[in-house]
N, C-alpha and C positions, 0 to 999 in steps of 0.2 A: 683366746686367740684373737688376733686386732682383724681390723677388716679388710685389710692390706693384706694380711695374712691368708684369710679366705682366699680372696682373690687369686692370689698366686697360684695356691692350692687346686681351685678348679678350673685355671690353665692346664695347668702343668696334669690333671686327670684326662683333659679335654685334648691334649695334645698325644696319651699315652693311647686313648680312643680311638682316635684317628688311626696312629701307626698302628695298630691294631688289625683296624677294618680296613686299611690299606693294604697290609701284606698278608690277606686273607685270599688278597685275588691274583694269585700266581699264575699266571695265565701261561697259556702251552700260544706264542706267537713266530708264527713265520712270516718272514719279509722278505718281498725281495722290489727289483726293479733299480737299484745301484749295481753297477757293475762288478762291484767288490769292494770287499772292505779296505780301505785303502783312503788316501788325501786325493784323487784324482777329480774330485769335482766335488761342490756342493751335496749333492745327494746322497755322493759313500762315505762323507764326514757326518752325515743329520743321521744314519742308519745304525754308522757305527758307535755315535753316542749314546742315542737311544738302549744301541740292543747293551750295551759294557752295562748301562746304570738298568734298565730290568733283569739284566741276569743279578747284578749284585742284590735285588729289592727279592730275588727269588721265583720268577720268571724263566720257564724256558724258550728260549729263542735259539730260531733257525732262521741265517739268512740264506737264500737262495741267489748264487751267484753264477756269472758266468762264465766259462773255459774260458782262458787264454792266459795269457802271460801278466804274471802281478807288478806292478812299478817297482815293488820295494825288491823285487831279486825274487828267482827263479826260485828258492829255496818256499815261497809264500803260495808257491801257484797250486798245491793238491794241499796246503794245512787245512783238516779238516776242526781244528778249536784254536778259538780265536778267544782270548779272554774269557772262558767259559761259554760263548755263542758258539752253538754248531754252528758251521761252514759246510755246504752242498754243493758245487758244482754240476750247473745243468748244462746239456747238450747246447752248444752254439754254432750257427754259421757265422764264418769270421769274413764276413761282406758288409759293404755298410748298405746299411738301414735293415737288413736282415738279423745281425746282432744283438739287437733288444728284442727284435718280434719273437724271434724262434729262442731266445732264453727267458724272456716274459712267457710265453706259453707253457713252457716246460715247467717251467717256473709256479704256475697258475694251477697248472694239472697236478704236479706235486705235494703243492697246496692244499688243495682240494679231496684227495684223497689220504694227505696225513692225520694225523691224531692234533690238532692245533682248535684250539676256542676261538682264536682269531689272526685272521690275514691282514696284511695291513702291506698296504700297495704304494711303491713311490715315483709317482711321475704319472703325465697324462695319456704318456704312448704303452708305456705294461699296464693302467687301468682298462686299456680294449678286452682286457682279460677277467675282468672282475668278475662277472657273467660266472665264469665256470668257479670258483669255492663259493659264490654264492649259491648257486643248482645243489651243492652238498651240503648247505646246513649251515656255512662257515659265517662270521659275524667279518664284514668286510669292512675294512680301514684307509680311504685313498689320501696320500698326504697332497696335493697339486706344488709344486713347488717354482712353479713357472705357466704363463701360458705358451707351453713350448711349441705350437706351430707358427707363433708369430717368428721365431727364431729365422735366421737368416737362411740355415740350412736345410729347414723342413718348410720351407714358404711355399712349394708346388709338389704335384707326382706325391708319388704314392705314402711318402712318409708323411707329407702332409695331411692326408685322408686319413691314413690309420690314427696318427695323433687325435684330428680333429673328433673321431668316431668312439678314443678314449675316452676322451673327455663327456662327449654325452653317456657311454656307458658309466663315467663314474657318479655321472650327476642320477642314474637311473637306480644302478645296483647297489651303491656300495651303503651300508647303513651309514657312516660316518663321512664325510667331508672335512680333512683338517688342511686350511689356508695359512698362508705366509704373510699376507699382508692385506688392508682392509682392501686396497684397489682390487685384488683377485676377490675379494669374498664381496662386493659388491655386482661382479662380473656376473658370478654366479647367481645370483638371487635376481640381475636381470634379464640373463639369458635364460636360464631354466626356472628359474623363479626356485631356485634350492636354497635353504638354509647349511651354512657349511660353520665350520668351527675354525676362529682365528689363534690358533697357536705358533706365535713367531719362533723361530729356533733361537739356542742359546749359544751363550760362550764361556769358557773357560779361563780365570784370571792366572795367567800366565807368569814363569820366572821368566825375567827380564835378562840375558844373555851380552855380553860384552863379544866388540869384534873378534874374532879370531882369524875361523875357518874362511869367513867371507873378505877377509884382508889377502889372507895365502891366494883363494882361488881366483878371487877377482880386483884385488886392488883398493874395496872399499873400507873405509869406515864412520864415526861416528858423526853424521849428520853429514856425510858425504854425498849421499846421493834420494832422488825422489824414487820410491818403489809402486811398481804395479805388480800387484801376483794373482793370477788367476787362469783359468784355463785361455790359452789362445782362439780365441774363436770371433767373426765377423760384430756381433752383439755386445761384445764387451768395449765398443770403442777404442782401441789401442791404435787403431790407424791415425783417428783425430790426436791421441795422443803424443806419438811421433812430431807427426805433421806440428804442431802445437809446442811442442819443448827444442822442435831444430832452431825455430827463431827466438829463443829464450836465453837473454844474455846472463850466462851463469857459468862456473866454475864445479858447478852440481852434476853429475852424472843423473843419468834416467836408466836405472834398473828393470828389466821388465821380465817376470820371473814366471815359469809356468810352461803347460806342456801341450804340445795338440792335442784335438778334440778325436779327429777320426782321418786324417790327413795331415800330411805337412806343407799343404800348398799353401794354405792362409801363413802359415809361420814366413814363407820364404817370401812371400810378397812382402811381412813386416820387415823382414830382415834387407829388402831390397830398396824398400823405402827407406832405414833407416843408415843407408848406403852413406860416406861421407862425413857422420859425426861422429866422432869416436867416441863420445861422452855416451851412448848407448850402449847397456848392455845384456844382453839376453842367455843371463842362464839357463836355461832348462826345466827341466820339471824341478823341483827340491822339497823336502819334506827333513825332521827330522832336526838336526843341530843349525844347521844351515838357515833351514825354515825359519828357527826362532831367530837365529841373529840378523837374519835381512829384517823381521820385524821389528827389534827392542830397536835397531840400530839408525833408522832409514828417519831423513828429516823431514819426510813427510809422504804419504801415501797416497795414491790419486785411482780411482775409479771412474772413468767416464762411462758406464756403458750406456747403451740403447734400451736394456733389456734387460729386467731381471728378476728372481723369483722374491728372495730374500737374500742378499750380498754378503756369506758366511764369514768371505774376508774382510770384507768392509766392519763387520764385528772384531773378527780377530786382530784386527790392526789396531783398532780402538781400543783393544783391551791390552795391548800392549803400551799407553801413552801415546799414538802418533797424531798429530793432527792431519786430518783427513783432508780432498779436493774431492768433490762427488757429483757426477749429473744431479739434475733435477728433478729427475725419474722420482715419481714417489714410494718406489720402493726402496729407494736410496734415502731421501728426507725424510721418510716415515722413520726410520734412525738414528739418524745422526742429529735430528731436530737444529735447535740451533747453536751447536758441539763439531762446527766441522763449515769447510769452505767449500761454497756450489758454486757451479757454474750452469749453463745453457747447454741445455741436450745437443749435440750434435755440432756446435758452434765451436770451431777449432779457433775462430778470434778472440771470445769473451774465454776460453779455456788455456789459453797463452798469455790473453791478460790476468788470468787467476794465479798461475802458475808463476808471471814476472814476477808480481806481486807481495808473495808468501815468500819469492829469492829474495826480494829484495826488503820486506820488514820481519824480519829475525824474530823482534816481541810477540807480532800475531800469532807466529805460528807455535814459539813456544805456550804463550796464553792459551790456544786448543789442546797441546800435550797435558797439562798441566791438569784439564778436565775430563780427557777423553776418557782412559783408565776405568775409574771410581763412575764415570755416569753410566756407560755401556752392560759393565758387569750388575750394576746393580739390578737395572731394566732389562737387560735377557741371562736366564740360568737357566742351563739345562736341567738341576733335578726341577724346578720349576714346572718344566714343560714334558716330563717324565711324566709327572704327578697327572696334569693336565692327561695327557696321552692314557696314562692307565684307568684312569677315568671314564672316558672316551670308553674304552676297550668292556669295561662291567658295564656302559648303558647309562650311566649316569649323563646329565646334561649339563 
């Protein structure tokens, strides 16, 4: 046998070892603190992938989610299995800022008292809760996925306290700490002086979808217009955005896709600002057929926000080919490195001169297409960060 030959050979043992002692640890995991399984925000996209790829590894998982009404259709709102994940629905008050408290609790208590090895918490405002499946024995898992009280919404009164008071409980109780980005995992180490774990989320390389449905319902297509998708909300920048593409001499639509957060006052303010240019347009929520083809399709994708944990679309756009525009945020550059066109946080001048810019030389922005794709996917995978998470989950460091 040559030595070439060895070699392969105790890969190929070394890798059968592994999968091995990895699907040794099937762990009984409940989650919750995403609203539902669903595209409605970053958090019920990181939950729902997580839990699809541990059930498929052999894993049981329960997500704990909350009453109300599902985006995809009323037909969604009591399915109790979801891809093989149980689905629970906990008691909610449907008030804002009440919503998360009282279905985190519920949520916590359930937790706490189930048959599960490990809980595993998502967001800073349901870690207030940590506290209680930790009192029972449970091995606790908080993912941070933002420093959510700096958010626009929770900056005062009382969802600001409760956030803030999560947050110390998850630096206190939770055995595990897993971070989005090194700026949050640096945060933590000088505020509470904790060691926390950096596991970025992943993405999915995508079929690439030709116009269709988005030509019928809106008029678009191929390299027709710049897309923004993400939830509406103050942090995401989309006001500078407007503001920024009214004075842009182009023939390009500004798409801007996505759904309220917890109101539709911030929506109508955009919608009033964006009064007088028709070249704006603002679909909705969308998800599904739709979703891909405003991605394969759109000549370029622009995220300005203020604020953010880890930017799930800012991936998913990338992994569809688009050449990206993105603040400066470094939870944004930590990303896109340098595979994508920044601007100045907050600066609606230098983000209008970005945006001329990329209308007006065609080469640059196809030369980001060209890279985006192939760099994004390689650098975040979800089983990647599966692997990583179940790790986590048996103690391992």
């Amino acid at each position: 046998m040559s030595t070439q030959q060895k070699y392969i050979d105790i890969k190929e043992q070394r890798g059968q070892y592994w999968l091995e002692n990895i699907m040794k640890d099937k762990f009984a995991v409940s989650m919750f603190g995403q609203k539902r399984l669903s595209r409605e925000g970053g958090i019920e996209i990181v939950v729902k992938e997580l839990s699809t790829r541990m059930v498929r590894d052999g894993c049981q998982v329960t997500c704990y989610n909350r009453s109300g009404h599902h985006v995809s259709g009323a037909e969604y709102d009591k399915k109790t299995e979801y891809d093989g994940i149980c689905q629970k629905f906990v008691p909610t008050i449907e008030r804002k800022g009440l919503a998360a408290v009282s279905s985190s609790f519920f949520a916590a208590l359930y937790s706490a008292f189930g048959k599960y090895d490990v809980v595993h918490i998502h967001a800073e405002g349901p870690a207030f809760f940590a506290w209680l499946p930790k009192m029972f024995g449970k091995r606790v898992v908080v993912t941070i996925h933002g420093i959510d009280w700096q958010r626009e919404k929770w900056k005062s009164g009382f969802g600001s306290k409760f956030i803030r008071q999560g947050e110390k409980n998850a630096a206190k109780y939770a055995d595990e700490i897993i971070v989005l980005s090194k700026g949050v995992q640096d945060y933590f180490k000088n505020t509470y002086g904790r060691e926390t774990r950096f596991i970025p989320n992943g993405v999915n390389r995508p079929e690439i979808k030709k116009a269709k449905l988005i030509t019928e319902k809106f008029g678009l297509t191929k390299d027709s217009y710049i897309l923004f998708l993400g939830r509406l909300v103050p942090e995401k920048g989309i006001r500078y955005l407007i503001e920024a593409f009214k004075n842009v001499k182009t023939d390009k639509k500004l798409v801007i896709a996505g759904g309220s957060s917890d109101t539709d006052s911030f929506t109508k303010e955009l919608k009033n600002l964006a009064k007088g240019d028709d070249r704006i347009i603002f679909t909705g929520f969308v998800q599904g057929k739709i979703l891909g083809e405003l991605y394969s399709n759109a000549y370029m994708y622009t995220l300005p926000s203020d604020l953010e944990g880890m930017p799930l679309s800012l991936l998913e756009a990338m992994s569809y080919g688009n050449c990206c525009l993105v603040s400066d945020i470094p939870e944004c550059t930590e990303v896109v490195e340098d595979k994508a066109l920044i601007f100045k946080k907050s600066d609606v001048e230098d983000l209008k001169e970005k945006l001329q810019d990329a209308c007006d030389h065609p080469e640059k922005v196809m030369e980001l297409k060209k890279q985006a794709a192939d760099f994004i996917c390689e650098k975040y995978n979800w089983d990647d960060v599966v692997e990583k998470t179940m790790k986590l989950y048996g103690g391992e460091k």
